[in-house]
Structure formats: C-alpha cells, structure tokens
C-alpha positions as CSV (number, residue, x, y, z in Angstrom):
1,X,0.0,0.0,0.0
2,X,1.7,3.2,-1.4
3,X,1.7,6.6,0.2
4,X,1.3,8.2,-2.9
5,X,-2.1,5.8,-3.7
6,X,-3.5,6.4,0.1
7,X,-3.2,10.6,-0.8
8,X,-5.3,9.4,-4.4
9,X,-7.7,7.7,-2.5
10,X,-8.2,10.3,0.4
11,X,-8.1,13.2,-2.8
12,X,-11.3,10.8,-4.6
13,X,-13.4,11.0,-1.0
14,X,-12.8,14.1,-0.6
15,X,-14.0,15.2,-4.4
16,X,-16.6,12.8,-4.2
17,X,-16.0,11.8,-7.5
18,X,-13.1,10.5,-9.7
19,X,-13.0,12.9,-12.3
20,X,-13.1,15.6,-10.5
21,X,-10.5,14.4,-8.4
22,X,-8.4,13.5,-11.5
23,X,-8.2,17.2,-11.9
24,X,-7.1,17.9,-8.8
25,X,-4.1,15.5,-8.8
26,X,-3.3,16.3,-12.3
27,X,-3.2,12.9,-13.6
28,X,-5.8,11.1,-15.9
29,X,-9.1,9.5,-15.3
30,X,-8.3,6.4,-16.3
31,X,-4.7,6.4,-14.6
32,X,-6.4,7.1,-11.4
33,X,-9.1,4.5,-11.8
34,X,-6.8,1.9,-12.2
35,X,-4.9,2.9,-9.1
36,X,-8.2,2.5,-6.9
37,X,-9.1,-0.6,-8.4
38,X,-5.2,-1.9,-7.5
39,X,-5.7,-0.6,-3.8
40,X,-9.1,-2.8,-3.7
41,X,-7.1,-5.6,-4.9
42,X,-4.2,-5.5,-2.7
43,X,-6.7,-4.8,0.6
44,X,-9.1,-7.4,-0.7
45,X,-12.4,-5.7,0.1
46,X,-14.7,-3.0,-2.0
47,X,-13.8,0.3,-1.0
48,X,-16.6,2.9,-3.0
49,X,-20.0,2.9,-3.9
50,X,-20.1,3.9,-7.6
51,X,-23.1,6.3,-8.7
52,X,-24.1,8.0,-11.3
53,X,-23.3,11.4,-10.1
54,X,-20.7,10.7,-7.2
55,X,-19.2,8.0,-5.1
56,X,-19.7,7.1,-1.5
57,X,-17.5,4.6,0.7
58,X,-18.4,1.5,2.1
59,X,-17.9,0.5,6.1
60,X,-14.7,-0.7,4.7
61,X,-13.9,2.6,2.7
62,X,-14.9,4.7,6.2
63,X,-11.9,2.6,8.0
64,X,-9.5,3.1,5.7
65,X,-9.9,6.7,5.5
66,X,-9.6,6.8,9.3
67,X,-6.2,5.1,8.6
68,X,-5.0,7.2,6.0
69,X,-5.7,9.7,7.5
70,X,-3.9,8.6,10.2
71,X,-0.6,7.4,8.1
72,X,-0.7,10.2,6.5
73,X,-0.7,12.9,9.2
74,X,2.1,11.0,10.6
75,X,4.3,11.1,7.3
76,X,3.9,14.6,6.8
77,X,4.9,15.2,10.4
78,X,7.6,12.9,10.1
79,X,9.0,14.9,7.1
80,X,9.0,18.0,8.9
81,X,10.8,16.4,11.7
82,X,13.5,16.0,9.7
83,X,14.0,19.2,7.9
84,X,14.1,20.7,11.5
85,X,17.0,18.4,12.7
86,X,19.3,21.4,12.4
87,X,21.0,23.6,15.6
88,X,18.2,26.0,14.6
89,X,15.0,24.5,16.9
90,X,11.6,25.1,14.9
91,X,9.4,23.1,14.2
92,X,5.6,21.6,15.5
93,X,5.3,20.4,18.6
94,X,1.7,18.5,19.3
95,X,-0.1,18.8,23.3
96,X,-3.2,17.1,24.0
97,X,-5.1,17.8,27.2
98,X,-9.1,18.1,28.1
99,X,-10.2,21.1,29.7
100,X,-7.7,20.6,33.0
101,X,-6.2,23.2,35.4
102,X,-2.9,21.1,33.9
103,X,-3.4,23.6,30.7
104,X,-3.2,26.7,32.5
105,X,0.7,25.6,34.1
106,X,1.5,24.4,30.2
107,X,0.4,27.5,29.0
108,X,3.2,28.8,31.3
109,X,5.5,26.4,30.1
110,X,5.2,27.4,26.7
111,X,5.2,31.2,27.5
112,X,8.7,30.8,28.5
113,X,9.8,28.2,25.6
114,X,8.5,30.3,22.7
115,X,10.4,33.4,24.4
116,X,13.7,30.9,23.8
117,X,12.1,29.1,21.0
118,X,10.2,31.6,18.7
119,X,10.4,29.5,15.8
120,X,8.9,26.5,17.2
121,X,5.2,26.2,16.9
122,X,2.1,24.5,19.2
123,X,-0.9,22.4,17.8
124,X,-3.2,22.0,20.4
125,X,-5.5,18.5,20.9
126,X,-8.3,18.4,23.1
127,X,-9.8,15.4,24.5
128,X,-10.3,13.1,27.4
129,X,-7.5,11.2,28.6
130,X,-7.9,7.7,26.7
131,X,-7.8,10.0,23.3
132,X,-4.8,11.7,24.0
133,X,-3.2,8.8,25.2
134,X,-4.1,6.6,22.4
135,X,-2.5,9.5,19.9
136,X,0.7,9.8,22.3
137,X,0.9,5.7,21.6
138,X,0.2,6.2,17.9
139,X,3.1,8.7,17.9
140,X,0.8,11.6,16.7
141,X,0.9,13.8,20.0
142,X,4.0,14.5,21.9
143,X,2.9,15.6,25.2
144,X,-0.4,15.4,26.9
145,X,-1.9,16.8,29.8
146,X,-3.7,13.7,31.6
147,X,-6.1,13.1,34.2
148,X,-6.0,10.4,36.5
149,X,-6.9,7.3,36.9
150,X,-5.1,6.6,33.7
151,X,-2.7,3.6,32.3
152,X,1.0,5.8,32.3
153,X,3.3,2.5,32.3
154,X,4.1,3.0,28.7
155,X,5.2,6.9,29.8
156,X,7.4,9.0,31.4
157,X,5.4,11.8,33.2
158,X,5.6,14.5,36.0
159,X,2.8,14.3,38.2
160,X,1.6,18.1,39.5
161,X,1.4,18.9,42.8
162,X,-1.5,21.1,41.8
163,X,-5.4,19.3,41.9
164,X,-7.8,19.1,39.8
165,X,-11.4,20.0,41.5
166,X,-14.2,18.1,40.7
167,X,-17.7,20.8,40.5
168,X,-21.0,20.6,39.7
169,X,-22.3,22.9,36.8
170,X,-25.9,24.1,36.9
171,X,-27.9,27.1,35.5
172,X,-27.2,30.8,37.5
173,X,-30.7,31.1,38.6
174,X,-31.0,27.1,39.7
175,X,-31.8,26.6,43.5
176,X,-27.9,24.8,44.0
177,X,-26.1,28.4,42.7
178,X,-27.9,29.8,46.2
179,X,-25.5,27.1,48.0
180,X,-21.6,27.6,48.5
181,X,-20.8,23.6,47.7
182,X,-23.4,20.8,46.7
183,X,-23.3,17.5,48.8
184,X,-24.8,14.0,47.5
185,X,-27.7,15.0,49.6
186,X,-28.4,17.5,47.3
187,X,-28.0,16.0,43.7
188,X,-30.4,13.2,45.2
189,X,-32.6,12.0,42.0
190,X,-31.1,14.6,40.3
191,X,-30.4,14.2,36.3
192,X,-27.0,13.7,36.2
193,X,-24.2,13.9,33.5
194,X,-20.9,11.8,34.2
195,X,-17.5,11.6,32.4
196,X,-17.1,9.4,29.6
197,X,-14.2,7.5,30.9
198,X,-15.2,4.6,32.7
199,X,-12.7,5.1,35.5
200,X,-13.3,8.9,36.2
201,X,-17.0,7.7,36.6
202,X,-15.9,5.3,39.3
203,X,-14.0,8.2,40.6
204,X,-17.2,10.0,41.1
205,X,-19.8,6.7,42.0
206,X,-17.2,6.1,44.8
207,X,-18.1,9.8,46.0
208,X,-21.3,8.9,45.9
209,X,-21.3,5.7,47.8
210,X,-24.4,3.8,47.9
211,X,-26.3,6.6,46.9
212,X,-25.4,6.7,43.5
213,X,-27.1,3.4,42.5
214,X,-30.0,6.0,43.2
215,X,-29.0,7.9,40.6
216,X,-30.2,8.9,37.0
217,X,-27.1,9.7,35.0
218,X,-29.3,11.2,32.0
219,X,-25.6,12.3,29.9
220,X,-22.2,11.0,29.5
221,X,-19.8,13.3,27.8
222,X,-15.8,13.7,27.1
223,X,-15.6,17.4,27.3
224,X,-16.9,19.4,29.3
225,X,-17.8,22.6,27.0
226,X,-20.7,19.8,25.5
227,X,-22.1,19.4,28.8
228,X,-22.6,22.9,29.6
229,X,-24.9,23.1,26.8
230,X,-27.0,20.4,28.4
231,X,-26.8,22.4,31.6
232,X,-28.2,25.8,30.1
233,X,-30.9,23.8,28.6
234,X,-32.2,23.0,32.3
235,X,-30.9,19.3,31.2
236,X,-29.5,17.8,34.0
237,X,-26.5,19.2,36.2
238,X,-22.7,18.1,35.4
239,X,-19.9,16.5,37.6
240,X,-17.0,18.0,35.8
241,X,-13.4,18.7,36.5
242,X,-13.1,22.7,37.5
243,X,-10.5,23.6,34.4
244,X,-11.3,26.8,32.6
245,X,-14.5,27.0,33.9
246,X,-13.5,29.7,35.8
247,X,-12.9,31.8,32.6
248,X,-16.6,31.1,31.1
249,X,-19.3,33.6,31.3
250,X,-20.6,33.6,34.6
251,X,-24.2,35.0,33.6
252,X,-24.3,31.6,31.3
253,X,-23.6,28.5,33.7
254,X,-22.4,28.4,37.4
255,X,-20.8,26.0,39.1
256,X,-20.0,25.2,43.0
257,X,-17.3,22.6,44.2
258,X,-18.6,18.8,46.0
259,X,-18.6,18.7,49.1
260,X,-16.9,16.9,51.1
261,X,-14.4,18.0,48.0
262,X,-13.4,15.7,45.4
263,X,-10.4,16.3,43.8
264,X,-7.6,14.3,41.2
265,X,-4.5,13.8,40.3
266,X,-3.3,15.6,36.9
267,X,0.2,14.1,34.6
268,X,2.5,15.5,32.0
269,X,3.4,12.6,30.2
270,X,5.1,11.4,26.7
271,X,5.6,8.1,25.1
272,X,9.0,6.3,26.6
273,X,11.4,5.5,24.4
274,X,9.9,7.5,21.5
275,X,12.2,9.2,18.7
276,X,11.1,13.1,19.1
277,X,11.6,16.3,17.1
278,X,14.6,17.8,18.1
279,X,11.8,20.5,19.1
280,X,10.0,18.2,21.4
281,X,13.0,17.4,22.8
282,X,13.7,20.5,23.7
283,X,10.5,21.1,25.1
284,X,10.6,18.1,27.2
285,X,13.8,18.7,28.5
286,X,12.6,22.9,29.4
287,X,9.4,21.1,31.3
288,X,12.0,19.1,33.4
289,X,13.4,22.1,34.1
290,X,10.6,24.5,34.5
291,X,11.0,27.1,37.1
292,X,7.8,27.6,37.9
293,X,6.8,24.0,37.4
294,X,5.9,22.0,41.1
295,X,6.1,18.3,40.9
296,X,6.0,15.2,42.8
C-alpha cells in the first residue's frame, strides 16, 4: 500500500467523485481509476460505492480513510521532523489535554519556551485522557496533559502537585447556585451527567457511595464545553473537573465545588522510548526544568 495511492484515495473521498479528483491530482481518469481498483485488490475488500453522479464509501472505505488519515498525518509530520533536525530549533510540537487546570501551568510552560524558541510552533489537541493517550501511543501527540486514573506504564510523566477540583455545573438562577458547595444529599434524584471515561466515573460513584445506584445519569460526555450546553438547557447538572470554567461567562452557567471536596491527580506525560523532534526534545527537556513548574 503506497503513500502516494492512500493521498489518491483520500483526494477521490474528498471530491466525491473520480474525475473531478483527476483534476485535482493532475493525472488522468483512467490512470487514477486503475490505481483504486489496485488498492481494492491488494486490501481485498470493496472500498466505494459507484453512482451515477458521485461515489460514496463502504464500512470498509470509512476505515481506511480513518487510517489514511492517520498514516498520512504521521508522514507529513515525520518529514517536517526532519528538515528541523538542524542547531536552529523550529518546528511543530503536538499537546493534548481536556479542559484541566494542567493547561493553564502548560500554557506557562510554553510562554517561557516560545520566548527561547520563537520558531517553534504548538498544535493543540483536546480530549479526554484515553484519546490523547491513544495519539501519544500512535506517535501523533508528543505531550499530553492527563487526568488520572489513567494507564501511564508505557510513559514517562511529571505528576503536578496542583489538583484538579471536581464541580458541579448548573444554570445561574438554579436553586444549588444559592449554596456555597453541593453535597450527594443535594443532587439526590437529580439528572445527572458523568464523564465518559469509565474510571473517572468510578471516581465519582465512589463519591457517591451507595447513593449513587440512586442515581439517573441522563448524559455522559468527554468534554466538558458539551455538557454545559445540556446544563443551560435545564438538562441535567454536570460532575465536571473545574478547568477553565473559571474563565466562562458567569451569567451563562455556574458552578459550585462537591462537598466533602473531590479532587484528582493531573500528569504531563510522553511516550518512553519515543524518537522526538529535536523541538519536542527540547520542550521536554525545558518542562523538566521549568521554574515555575511544582512536581511530585
């Protein structure tokens, strides 16, 4: 399976049509025909639907875009790793994180690195833990910002000293905004919505006790921004991690901390053993280092 066939293939999707994408790739129709048909050979399954007027993919053509995407991304990246090889740091350096009070110290971090580094640039990832640490694996993030409970054996990390709160949200004019924290008692047959993660929501039926098999989780979401939509709606209310809610619009959603408080653990980890940009490097090595940084 050839790079150059995968960018053909990912071109035809994205023209929705062969002709059309011909153009594009300055090639011929028939040229490029025959080099799909090859690529349904060698994988041994049909990739497109053919109609008159354009083509669709099959389950098996959605997968391999997914890939393809995937490889692709990662060759790209891999070629302008090593252009940047040279004394002269630049470069792209990738962090994914959800919405943590982890982002706020890396924002620091990279204050102080682009004032050393100013040709080195940030793409910035957001998603729950398991995301970012199935990129990190795949080699297409370099750092990420993780909450615990998470699987780190396959990382080195720093673990901040700093925790991450766990809040309700609710509407500003619910009853609970009144209160100064929100105990179970409170959220007692209460629409809920949980974290997606399986072991966060453990985090949070442990805080619960008993009482949560009382419950009526009504939502499950991965970031928190989602949620807060459900909130406004008069939904249901959401056990979130504090992160940048602090810098939302306060006449929009509220939010009070659990009590007795409930608080995690937050990482900065990257893949051990993993060949990095000579700009990631450098980054990991100025996190190591970071004055301002507290770690345990």
């Amino acid at each position: 399976m050839e790079i150059r066939v995968l960018r053909y293939f990912l071109t035809v999707v994205r023209e929705e049509g062969i002709n059309r994408a011909a153009e594009v790739l300055h090639i011929t129709q028939p040229t490029l025909s025959r080099q799909l048909a090859q690529l349904e050979d060698e994988v041994g399954v049909k990739l497109f639907h053919r109609g008159a007027k354009k083509i669709t993919l099959t389950n098996e053509g959605i997968l391999l875009r997914r890939r393809a995407e995937e490889i692709l991304s990662l060759v790209d990246r891999t070629q302008r790793e090593l252009t940047c090889q040279e004394e002269l740091v630049e470069g792209r350096i990738v962090i994914g994180g959800g919405e943590l009070a982890a982002m706020q110290v890396l924002s620091e971090i990279i204050e102080g690195f682009h004032e050393k580094y100013p040709l080195v640039t940030f793409d910035i990832f957001t998603g729950n833990a398991d995301l970012v640490k199935e990129q990190m694996e795949k080699g297409l993030v370099d750092i990420g910002a993780l909450l615990e409970p998470v699987d780190i054996e396959k990382f080195e990390f720093i673990r901040l000293r700093e925790k991450e709160r766990w809040v309700v949200l609710m509407r500003p004019d619910d009853k609970l905004a009144e209160k100064e924290t929100v105990n179970i008692k409170d959220l007692e047959h209460m629409p809920l919505i949980l974290p997606r993660r399986t072991n966060v929501q453990n985090e949070v039926s442990n805080w619960f006790g008993d009482a949560f098999q009382e419950q009526q989780v009504l939502f499950t979401s991965n970031l928190t921004t989602n949620s807060a939509l459900m909130v406004q709606r008069g939904l249901a209310y959401s056990i979130v991690i504090e992160g940048s809610i602090p810098f939302w619009d306060k006449e929009k959603i509220a939010y009070r901390p659990l009590s007795p408080e409930l608080t995690a653990n937050s990482v900065l980890a990257w893949k051990k053993q993993q060949p990095f940009s000579l700009a990631a490097t450098k980054f990991i090595e100025y996190i190591k280092c970071f004055p301002g940084i507290t770690k345990v």
